[in-house]
C-alpha positions in Angstrom: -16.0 -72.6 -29.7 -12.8 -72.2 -27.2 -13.0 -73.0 -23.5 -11.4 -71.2 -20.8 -10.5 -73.4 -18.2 -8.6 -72.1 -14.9 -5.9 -74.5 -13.6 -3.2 -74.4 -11.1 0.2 -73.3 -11.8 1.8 -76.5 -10.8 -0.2 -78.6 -14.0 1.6 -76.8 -16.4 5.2 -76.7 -14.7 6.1 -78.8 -18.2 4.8 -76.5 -20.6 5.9 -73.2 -18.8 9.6 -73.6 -16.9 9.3 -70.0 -15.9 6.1 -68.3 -14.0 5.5 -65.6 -11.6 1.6 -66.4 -11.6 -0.1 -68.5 -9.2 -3.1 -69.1 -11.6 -3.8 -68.8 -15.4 -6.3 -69.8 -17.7 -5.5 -72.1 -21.2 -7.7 -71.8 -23.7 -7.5 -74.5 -26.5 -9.7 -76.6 -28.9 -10.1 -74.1 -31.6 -13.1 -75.0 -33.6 -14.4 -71.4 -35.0 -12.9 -68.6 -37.2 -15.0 -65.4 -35.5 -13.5 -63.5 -33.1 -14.6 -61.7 -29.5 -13.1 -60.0 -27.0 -12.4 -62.1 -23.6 -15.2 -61.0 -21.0 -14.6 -59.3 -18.2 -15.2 -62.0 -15.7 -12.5 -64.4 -17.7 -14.4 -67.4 -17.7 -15.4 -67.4 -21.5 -14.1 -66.3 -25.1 -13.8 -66.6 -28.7 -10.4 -66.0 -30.1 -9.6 -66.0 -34.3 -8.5 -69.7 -35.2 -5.6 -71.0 -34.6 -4.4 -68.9 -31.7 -3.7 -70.2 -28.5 -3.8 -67.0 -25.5 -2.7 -67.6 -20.9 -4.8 -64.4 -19.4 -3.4 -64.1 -16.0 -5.1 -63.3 -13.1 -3.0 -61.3 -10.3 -3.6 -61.4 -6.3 -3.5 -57.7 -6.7 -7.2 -56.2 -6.9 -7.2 -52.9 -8.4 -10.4 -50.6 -7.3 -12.9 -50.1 -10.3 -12.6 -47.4 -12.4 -15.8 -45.9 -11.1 -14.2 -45.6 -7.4 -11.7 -43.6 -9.3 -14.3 -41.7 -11.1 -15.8 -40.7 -7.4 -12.6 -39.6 -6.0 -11.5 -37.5 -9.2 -14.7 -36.0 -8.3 -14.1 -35.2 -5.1 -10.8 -33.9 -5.6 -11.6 -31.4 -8.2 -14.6 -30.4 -6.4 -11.8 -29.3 -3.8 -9.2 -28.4 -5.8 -11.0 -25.8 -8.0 -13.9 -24.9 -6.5 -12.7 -21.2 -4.8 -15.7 -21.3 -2.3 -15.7 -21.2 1.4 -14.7 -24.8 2.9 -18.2 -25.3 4.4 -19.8 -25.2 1.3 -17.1 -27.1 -0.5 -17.6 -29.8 2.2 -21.7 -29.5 1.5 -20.5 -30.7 -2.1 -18.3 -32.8 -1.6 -21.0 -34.7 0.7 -23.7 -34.7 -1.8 -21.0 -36.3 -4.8 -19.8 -39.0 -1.7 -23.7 -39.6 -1.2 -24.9 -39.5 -5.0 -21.7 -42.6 -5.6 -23.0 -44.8 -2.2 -26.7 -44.9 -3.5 -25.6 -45.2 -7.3 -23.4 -47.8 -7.0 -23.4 -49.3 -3.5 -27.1 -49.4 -3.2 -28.3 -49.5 -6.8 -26.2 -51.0 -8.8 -24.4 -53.6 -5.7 -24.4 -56.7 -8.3 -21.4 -54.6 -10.1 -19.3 -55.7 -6.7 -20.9 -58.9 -6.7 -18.8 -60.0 -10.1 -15.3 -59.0 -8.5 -13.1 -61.3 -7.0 -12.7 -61.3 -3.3 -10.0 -58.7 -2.6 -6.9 -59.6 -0.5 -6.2 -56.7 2.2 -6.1 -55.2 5.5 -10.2 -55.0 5.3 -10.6 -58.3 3.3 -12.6 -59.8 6.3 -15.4 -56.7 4.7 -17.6 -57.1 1.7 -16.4 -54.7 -1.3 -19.0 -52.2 -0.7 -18.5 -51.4 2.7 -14.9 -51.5 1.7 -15.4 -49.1 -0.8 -17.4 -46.7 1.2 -14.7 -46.5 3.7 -11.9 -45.7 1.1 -14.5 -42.7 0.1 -15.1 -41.9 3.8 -11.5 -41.4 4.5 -10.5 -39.8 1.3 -13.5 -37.6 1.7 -12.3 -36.4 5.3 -8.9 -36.4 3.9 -10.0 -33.7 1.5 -12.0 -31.9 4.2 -9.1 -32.0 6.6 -6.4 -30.1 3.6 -9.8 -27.3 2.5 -9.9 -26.5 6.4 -6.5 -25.9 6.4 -6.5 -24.3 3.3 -9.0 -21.6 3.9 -7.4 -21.0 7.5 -3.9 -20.5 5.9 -6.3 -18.1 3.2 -7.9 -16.3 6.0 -5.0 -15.9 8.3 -2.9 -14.6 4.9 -5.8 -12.0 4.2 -5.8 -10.4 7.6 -1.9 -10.4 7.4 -2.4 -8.4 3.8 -5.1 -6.3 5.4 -3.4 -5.3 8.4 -0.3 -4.8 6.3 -2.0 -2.6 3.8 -3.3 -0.5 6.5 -0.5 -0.2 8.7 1.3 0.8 5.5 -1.2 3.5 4.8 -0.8 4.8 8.1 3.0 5.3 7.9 2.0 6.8 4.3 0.0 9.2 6.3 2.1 9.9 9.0 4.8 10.7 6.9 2.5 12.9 4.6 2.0 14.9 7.4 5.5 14.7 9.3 6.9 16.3 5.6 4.4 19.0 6.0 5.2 19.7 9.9 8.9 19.7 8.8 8.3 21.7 6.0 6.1 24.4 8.1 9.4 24.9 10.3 12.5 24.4 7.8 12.3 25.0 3.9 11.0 23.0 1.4 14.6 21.3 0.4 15.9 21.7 3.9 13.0 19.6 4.6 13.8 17.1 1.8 17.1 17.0 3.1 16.3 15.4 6.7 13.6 13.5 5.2 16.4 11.8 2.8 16.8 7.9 4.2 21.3 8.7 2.7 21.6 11.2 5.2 24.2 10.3 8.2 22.4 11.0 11.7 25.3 13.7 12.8 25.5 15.4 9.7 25.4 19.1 9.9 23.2 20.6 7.4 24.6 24.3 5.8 25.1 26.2 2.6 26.6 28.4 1.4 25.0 31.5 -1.1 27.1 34.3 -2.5 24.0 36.5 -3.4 20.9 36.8 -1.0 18.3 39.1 0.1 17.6 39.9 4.0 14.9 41.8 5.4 14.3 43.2 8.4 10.6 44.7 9.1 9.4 45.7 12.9 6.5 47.4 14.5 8.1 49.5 16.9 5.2 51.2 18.6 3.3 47.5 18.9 5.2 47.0 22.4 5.7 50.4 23.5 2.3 52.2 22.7 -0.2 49.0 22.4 0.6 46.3 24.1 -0.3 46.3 27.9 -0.9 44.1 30.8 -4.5 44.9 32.2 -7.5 43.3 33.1 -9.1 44.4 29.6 -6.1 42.5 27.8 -6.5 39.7 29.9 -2.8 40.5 31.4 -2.1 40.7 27.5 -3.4 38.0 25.9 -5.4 40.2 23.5 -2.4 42.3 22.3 -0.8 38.8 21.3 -4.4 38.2 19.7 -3.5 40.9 17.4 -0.1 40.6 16.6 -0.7 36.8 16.0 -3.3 38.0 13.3 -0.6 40.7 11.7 2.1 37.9 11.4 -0.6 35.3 10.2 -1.3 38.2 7.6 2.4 38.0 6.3 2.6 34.5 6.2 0.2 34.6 3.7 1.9 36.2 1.5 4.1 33.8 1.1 1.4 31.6 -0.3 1.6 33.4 -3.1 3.5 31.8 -6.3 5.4 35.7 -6.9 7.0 35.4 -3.5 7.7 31.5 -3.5 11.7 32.5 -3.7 10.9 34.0 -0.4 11.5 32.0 2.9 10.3 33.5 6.7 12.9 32.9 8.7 11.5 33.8 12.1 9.8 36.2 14.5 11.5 38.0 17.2 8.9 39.9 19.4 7.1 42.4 16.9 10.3 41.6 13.9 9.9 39.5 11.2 12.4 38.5 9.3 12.6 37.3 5.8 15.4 36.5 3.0 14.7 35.1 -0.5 17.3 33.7 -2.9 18.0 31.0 -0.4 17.5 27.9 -3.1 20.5 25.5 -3.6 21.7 25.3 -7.5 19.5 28.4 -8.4 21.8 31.3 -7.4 22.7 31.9 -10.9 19.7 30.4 -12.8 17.6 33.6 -13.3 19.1 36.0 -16.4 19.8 38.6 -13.7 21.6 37.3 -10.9 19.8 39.7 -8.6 16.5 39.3 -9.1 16.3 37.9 -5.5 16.2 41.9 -4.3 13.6 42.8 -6.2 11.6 39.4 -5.4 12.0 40.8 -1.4 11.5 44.4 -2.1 8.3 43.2 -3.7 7.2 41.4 -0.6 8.2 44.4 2.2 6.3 46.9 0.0 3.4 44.2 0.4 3.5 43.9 3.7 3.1 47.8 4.2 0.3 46.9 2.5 -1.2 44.6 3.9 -0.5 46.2 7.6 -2.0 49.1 6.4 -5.8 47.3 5.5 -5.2 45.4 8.8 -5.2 49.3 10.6 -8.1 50.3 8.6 -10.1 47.1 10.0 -8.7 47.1 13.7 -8.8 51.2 13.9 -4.9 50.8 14.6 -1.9 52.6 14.1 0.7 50.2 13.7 3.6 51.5 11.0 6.3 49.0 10.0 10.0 49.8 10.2 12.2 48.2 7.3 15.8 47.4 7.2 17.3 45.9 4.0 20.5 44.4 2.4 22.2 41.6 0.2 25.5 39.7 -0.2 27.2 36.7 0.8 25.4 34.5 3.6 25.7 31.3 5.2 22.0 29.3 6.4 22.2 26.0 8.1 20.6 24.1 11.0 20.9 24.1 14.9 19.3 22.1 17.1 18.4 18.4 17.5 15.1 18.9 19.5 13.8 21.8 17.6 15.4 22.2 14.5 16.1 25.9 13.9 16.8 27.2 10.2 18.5 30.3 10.5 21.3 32.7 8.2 24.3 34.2 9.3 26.9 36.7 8.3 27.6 40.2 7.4 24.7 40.7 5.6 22.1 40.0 8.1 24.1 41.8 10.7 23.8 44.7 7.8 19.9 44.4 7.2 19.3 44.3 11.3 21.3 47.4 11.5 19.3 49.2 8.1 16.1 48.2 10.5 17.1 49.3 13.9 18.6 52.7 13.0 16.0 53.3 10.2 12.8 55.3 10.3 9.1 54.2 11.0 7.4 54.1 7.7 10.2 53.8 5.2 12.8 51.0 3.9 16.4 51.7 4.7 19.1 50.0 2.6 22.7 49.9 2.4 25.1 51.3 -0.1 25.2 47.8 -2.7 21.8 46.8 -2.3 20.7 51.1 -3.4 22.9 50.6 -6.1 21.6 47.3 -7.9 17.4 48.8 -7.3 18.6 52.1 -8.9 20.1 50.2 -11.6 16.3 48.6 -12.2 14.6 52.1 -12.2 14.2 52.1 -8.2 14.5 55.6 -6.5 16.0 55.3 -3.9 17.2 58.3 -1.6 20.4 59.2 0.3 19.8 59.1 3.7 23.7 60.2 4.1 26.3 59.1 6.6 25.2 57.1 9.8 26.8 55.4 12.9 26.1 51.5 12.6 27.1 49.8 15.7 30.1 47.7 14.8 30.7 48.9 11.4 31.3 53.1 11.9 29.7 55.5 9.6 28.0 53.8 6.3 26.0 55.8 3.5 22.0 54.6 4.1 19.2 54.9 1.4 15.7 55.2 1.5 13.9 53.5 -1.0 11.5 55.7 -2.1 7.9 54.1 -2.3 4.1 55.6 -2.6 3.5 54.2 0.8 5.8 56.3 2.1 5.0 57.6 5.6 5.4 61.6 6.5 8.2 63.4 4.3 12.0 63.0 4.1 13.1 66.8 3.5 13.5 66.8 7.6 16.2 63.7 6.9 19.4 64.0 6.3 20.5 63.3 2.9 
């Protein structure tokens, strides 16, 4: 059997000339060959023979390694538990609980066997000492979840209130690009709506083949529209030509006339053009098909005017003026953007309308040419003064909505 004895370091000064330990145990008189392990206390063991082994004893007093086990527990219940702090804290009181009845109040002789512990608190026993480490690792945790979940929280409503204010400028500018696009062409509108485009840029373009059109209701202003006490000082007469242009824009809805763009209402006039797409002046197999596209759409209108007179027991007749060639559209305005064309040719297809005749399409020389060339009939209308341009050959394009007879005009 081999003793354990404890001794003071200054006994063994001889045997050992160099020591950091201010106590260690000898154990000696080797009388047995089984073998043990040392307990835990140090006091007793059995060693193989002929061995001689110093277990040293440091000032240092670690926790045990069921402390440990407590606060792994705790800090995995608030590490990885993704609940709300309150009910991580409910937990995390039950495990602190569960270890001071266990161990402090069931188990207490487990402290008992330790050596007295040199510290700050070593003036406490080791359970109280060890329910204080707990306590204020335990509010520790508490402190970092609270702050955790408010940094959660606070980062949520910043995502929300992000995500909706996003939404709202998605919305907005869903329905700016369809304002825009109600008062300036689809790629006009693309074109303002571009974030590359310089604020004092000057949108235009140039086309060397469009259609214009012209189409009024002369006898809307002079034989309808009054200022009375029945129109309600004519407020009803607007009534009605609000529902005859709301009739042509409709048209326009249509997928046969998307090449053709409205470009405004003066009084009782609308005008129209088509071929007014960037890149796709030469992209149809007949670079003209833009005059046919808007001789489509006046001989709908006609149409349509005529249902609305049927319905209404009116008699308004539309007065069409028509022509093609080189044109420039662009922009004005910074308030109210204003798309609009200029040139010759619109200056032509005003003139075809204002010295035409109710009930028929008047066309000039070129544009007569390129519909006959498609199987159009078109009729001579002969030599008339234009304002600014002299005498210039007119045609009528002859249609089966034709109003009255032409042997009375000049051909």
């Amino acid at each position: 059997m081999l003793f354990l004895h404890q001794v003071d370091c200054g006994e063994l000064d001889a045997h050992l000339p160099v020591t950091n330990f201010s106590k260690f145990a000898v154990i000696s008189d080797v009388i047995s060959d089984e073998a043990f392990l040392v307990g835990s206390n140090a006091t007793t063991a059995l060693l193989p023979a002929g061995d001689t082994v110093s277990v040293c004893i440091n000032d240092c007093y670690s926790l045990p390694y069921y402390l440990y086990c407590c606060l792994l527990a705790l800090v995995a219940c608030s590490v990885f538990l993704q609940v709300h702090f309150l009910l991580k804290f409910i937990i995390m009181l039950l495990v602190l609980i569960l270890y001071n009845v266990t161990f402090l109040v069931l188990q207490l002789e487990l402290f008992q066997q330790q050596p007295t512990s040199r510290s700050l608190l070593n003036e406490m026993s080791l359970p109280v000492q060890s329910a204080i480490y707990l306590a204020f690792f335990f509010i520790t945790l508490h402190v970092i979840d609270r702050k955790v979940e408010y940094t959660s929280r606070l980062d949520f409503l910043w995502k929300t209130k992000f995500k909706s204010e996003r939404e709202e400028v998605e919305t907005m500018g869903g329905v700016n690009k369809i304002l825009l696009e109600n008062i300036l062409p689809a790629h006009v509108a693309l074109h303002f709506l571009s974030s590359n485009r310089r604020l004092d840029e000057l949108y235009h373009q140039r086309y060397k083949s469009a259609s214009v059109l012209f189409a009024s209701i002369p006898n809307f202003f002079k034989e309808f529209y009054m200022q009375n006490d029945i129109t309600r000082d004519g407020l009803e007469c607007l009534r009605v030509l609000n529902e005859i242009i709301y009739d042509f824009d409709k048209l326009l809805l249509k997928p046969k006339f998307c090449a053709v763009e409205k470009i405004k209402t003066i009084g009782s006039t609308y005008m129209a053009a088509s071929g007014l797409v960037p890149g796709q002046e030469n992209s149809q197999q007949d670079s003209q098909h833009h005059v046919f596209v808007l001789l489509e759409f006046a001989l709908s209108m006609i149409s349509v005017l005529n249902q609305f007179n049927k319905e209404s027991f009116n008699d308004f007749k539309l007065r069409m003026g028509m022509s093609h060639g080189e044109i420039i559209a662009g922009v004005v305005g910074a308030q109210k953007p204003q798309y609009d064309i200029w040139g010759n040719t619109v200056n032509l297809a005003s003139r075809m309308d204002s010295h035409g005749i109710v009930g028929r399409i008047q066309v000039t020389e070129d544009t007569a040419t390129v519909l006959t060339n498609h199987n159009f009939e078109c009729v001579c209308r002969g030599p008339i003064a234009v304002k600014g341009r002299g005498n210039l050959i007119t045609y009528f394009v002859k249609t089966s909505m034709d109003y009255g007879d032409l042997s009375t005009t000049k051909l």
